[in-house]
Legacy VTK file of the C-alpha trace (Angstrom):
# vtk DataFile Version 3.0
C-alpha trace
ASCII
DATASET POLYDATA
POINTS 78 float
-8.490 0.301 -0.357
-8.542 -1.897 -2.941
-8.022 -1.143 -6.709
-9.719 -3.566 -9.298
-8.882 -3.057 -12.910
-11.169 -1.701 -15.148
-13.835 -2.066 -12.509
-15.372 1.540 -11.184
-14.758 1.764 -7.479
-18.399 1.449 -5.328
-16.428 2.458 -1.794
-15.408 6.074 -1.811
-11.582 6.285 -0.806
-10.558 7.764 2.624
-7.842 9.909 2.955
-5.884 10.001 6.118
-4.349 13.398 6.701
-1.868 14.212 10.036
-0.970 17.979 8.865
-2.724 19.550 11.834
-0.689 17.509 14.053
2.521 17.713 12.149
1.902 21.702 12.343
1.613 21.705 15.592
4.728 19.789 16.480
6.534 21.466 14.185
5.566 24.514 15.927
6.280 23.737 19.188
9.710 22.788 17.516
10.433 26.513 16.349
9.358 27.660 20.277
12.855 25.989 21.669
14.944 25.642 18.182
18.373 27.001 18.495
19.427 29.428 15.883
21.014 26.615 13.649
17.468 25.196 13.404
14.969 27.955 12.930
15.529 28.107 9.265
15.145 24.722 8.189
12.122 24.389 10.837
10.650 27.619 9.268
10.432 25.801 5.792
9.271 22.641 6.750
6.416 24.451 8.386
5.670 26.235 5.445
5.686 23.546 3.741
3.038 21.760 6.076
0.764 24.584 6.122
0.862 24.238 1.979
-0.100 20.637 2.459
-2.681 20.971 5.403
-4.427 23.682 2.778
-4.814 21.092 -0.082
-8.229 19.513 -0.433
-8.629 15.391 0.280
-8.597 14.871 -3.515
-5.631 17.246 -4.284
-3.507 14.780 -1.586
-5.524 11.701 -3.074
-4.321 12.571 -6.847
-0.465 13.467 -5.547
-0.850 10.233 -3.652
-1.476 8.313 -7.093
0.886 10.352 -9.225
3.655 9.301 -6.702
2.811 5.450 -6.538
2.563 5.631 -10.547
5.892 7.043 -11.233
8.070 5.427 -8.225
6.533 2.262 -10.461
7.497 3.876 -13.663
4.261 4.282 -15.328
3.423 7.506 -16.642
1.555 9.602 -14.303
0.685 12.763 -16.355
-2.995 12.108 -17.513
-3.914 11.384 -13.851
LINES 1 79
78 0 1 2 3 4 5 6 7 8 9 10 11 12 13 14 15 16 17 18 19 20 21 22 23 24 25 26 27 28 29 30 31 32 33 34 35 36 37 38 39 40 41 42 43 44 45 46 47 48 49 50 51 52 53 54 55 56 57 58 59 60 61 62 63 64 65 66 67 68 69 70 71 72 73 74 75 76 77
C-alpha cells in the first residue's frame, strides 16, 4: 500500500490477519506443554484470541498508531 500525502486513498487497504492460525498453533502448543510452559502459553493464547476478535480496522488503526510512534510522531488523534 502506498501512502500519498494529502492525497485521499482510491484503493481500499487490505489487512492481512494470521490469528486463526497462530491460535491454532498455539493450541496445539498447550496439548504437549510441560508444566513450566502452560502458563506463559495460556496468556499468549489469550492474548491471540483478543486480537483474532478485533475488527480489520481496529488492527489497521493499531497498525498506524505503532508505525507513528516507533517514528516519533504523535499518534493520539489517529
Amino acid at each position: 500500500m502506498v501512502f500519498l500525502p494529502g492525497k485521499a486513498q482510491k484503493k481500499p487497504m487490505i489487512t492481512v490477519r494470521d490469528s486463526q492460525e497462530i491460535l491454532v498453533r498455539l493450541r496445539q502448543a498447550l496439548e504437549s506443554a510441560g508444566p513450566a510452559e502452560r502458563s506463559g502459553l495460556e496468556h499468549a493464547t489469550d492474548i491471540a484470541e483478543a486480537t483474532a476478535a478485533l475488527a480489520n480496522e481496529q488492527v489497521r488503526k493499531g497498525w498506524v498508531r505503532g508505525i507513528l510512534k516507533a517514528a516519533g510522531a504523535d499518534a493520539e488523534g489517529t
